[in-house]
C-alpha positions in Angstrom: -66.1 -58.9 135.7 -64.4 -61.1 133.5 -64.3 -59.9 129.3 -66.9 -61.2 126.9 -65.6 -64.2 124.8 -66.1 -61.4 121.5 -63.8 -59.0 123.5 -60.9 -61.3 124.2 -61.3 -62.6 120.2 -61.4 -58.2 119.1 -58.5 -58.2 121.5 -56.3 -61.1 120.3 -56.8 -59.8 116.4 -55.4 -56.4 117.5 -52.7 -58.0 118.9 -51.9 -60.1 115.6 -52.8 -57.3 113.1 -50.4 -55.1 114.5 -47.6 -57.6 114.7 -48.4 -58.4 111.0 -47.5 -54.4 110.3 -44.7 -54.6 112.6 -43.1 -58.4 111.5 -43.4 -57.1 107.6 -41.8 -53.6 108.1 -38.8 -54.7 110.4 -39.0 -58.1 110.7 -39.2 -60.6 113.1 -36.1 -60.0 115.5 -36.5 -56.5 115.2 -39.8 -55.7 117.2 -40.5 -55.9 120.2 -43.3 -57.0 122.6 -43.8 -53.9 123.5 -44.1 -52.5 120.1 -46.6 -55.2 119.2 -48.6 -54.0 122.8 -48.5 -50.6 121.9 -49.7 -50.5 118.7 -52.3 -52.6 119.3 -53.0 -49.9 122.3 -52.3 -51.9 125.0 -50.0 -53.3 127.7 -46.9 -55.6 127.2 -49.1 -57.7 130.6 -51.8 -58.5 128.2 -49.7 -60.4 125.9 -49.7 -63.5 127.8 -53.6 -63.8 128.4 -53.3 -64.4 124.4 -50.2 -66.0 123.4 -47.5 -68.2 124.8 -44.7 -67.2 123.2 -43.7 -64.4 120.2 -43.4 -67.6 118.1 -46.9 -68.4 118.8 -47.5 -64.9 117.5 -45.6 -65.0 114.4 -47.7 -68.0 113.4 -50.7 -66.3 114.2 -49.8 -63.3 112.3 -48.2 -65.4 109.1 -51.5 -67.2 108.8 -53.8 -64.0 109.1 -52.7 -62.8 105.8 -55.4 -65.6 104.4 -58.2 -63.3 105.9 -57.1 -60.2 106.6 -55.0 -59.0 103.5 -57.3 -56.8 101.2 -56.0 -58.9 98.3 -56.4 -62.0 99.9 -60.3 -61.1 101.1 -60.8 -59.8 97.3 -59.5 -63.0 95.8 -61.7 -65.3 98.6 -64.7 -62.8 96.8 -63.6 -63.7 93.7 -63.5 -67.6 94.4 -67.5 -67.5 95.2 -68.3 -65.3 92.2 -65.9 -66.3 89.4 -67.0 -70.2 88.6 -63.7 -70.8 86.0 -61.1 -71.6 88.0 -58.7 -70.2 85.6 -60.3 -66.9 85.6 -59.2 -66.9 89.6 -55.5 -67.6 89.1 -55.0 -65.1 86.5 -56.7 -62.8 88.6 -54.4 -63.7 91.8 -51.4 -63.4 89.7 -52.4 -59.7 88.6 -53.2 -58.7 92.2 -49.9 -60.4 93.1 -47.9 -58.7 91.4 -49.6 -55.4 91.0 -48.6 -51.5 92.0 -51.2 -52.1 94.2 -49.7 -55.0 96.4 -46.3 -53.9 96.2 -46.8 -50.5 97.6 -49.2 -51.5 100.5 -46.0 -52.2 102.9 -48.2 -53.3 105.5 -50.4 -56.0 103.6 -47.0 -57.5 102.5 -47.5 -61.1 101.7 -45.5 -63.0 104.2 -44.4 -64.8 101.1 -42.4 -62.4 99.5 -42.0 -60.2 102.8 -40.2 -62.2 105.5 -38.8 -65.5 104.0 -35.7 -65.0 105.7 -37.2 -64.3 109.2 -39.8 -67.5 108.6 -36.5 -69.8 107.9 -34.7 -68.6 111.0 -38.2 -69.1 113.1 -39.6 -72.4 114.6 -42.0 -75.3 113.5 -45.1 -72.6 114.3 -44.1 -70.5 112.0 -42.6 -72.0 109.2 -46.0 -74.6 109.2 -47.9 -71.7 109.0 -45.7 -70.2 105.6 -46.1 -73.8 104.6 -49.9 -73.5 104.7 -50.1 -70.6 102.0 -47.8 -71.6 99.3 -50.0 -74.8 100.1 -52.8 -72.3 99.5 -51.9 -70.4 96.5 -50.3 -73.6 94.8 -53.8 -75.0 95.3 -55.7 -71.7 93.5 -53.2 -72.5 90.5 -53.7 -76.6 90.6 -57.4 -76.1 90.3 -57.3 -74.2 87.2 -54.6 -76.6 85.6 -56.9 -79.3 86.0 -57.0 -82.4 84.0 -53.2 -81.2 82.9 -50.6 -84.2 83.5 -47.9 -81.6 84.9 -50.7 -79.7 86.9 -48.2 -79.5 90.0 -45.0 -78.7 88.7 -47.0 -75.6 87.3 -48.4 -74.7 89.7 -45.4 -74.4 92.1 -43.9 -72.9 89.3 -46.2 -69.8 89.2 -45.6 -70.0 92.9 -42.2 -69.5 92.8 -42.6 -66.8 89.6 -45.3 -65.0 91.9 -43.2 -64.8 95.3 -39.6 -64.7 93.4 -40.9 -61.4 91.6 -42.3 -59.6 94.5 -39.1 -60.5 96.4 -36.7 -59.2 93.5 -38.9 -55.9 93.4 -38.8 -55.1 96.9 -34.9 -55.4 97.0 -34.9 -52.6 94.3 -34.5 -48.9 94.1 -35.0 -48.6 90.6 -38.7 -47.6 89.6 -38.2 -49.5 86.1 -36.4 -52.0 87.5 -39.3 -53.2 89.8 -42.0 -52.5 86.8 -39.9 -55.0 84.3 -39.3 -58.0 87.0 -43.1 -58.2 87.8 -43.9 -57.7 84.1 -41.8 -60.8 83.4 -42.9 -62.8 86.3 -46.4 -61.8 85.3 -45.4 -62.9 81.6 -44.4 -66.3 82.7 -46.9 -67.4 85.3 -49.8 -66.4 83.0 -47.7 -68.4 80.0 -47.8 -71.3 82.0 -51.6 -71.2 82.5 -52.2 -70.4 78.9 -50.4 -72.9 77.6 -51.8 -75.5 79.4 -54.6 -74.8 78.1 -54.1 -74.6 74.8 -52.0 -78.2 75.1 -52.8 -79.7 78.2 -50.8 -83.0 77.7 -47.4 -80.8 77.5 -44.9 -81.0 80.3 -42.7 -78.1 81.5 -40.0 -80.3 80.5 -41.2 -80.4 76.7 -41.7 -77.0 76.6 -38.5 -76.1 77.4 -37.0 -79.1 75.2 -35.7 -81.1 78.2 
């Protein structure tokens, strides 16, 4: 009897999940197959009924972080409930960078958790990293809006965002970690801030370029 379309879609999800954990504690070259199998609690033969290839996987699990990271579903909440757009971004950028995200190893961001691996990896993978800094640089666009430089920032807090979490991960020095995402924090939210308070300002005249 074959399995119920709702099985096969349970099945494949187990399957990514525990890549995800796997991919962001040891990377992509790292873990096997058979790791991925087992702790999704099954066999290496039911790999193939799902995926073509460990690319294909990688992909799958890059992209999942949109839906199943427990700050990416809280932020999605947020989105329907908060209407300013402004009130969203600042809220990403605390979750971001918070004791929260940082010490959940297995809800790593791909992000900030296997840059390396994504740039060594194929077209399936790096399109899907491409797809969430598409996706956070949209969540910061939207609350810059009607600001002439509304991009530049955005990718900016990007890059503040990711760059921080990288930079404390790389750290054993409890302080250390605490004062990079405190300055990243400090900086993204500046940008926001004082966009607002002079939206016709670039980056460039802030900086006196």
């Amino acid at each position: 009897m074959p399995y119920s379309p709702e099985h096969k879609a349970r099945t494949r999800q187990a399957i990514v999940e525990s890549a995800r954990r796997l991919f962001n504690r040891f990377g992509f070259e790292q873990v096997t197959l058979d790791q991925i199998m087992s702790g999704a609690g099954l066999t290496r033969g039911a790999f193939y009924h799902h995926f073509d290839s460990k690319d294909e996987l990688y992909a799958a699990a890059v992209a999942s972080f949109v839906t199943c990271n427990p700050f990416a579903v809280k932020t999605a909440g947020a989105a329907r409930a908060l209407k300013d757009p402004r009130r969203l971004a600042r809220m990403l950028v605390d979750l971001y960078l918070s004791d929260e995200a940082l010490d959940n190893i297995d809800m790593h961001c791909p992000l900030y958790a296997l840059p390396a691996d994504v740039a060594r990896a194929g077209l399936e993978p790096q399109q899907a990293y491409t797809d969430l800094i598409r996706g956070m640089s949209h969540i910061y666009r939207s609350a810059l809006k009607g600001v002439r430089d509304a991009e530049q920032r955005a990718q900016a807090m990007v890059s503040l965002c990711v760059g921080g979490m990288v930079l404390a991960r790389t750290t054993n020095d409890p302080d250390l970690r605490r004062s990079l995402r405190r300055s990243a924090r400090s900086q993204a939210l500046a940008l926001l801030d004082v966009a607002q308070r002079a939206p016709v300002r670039t980056l460039e005249a802030m900086h006196g370029v």
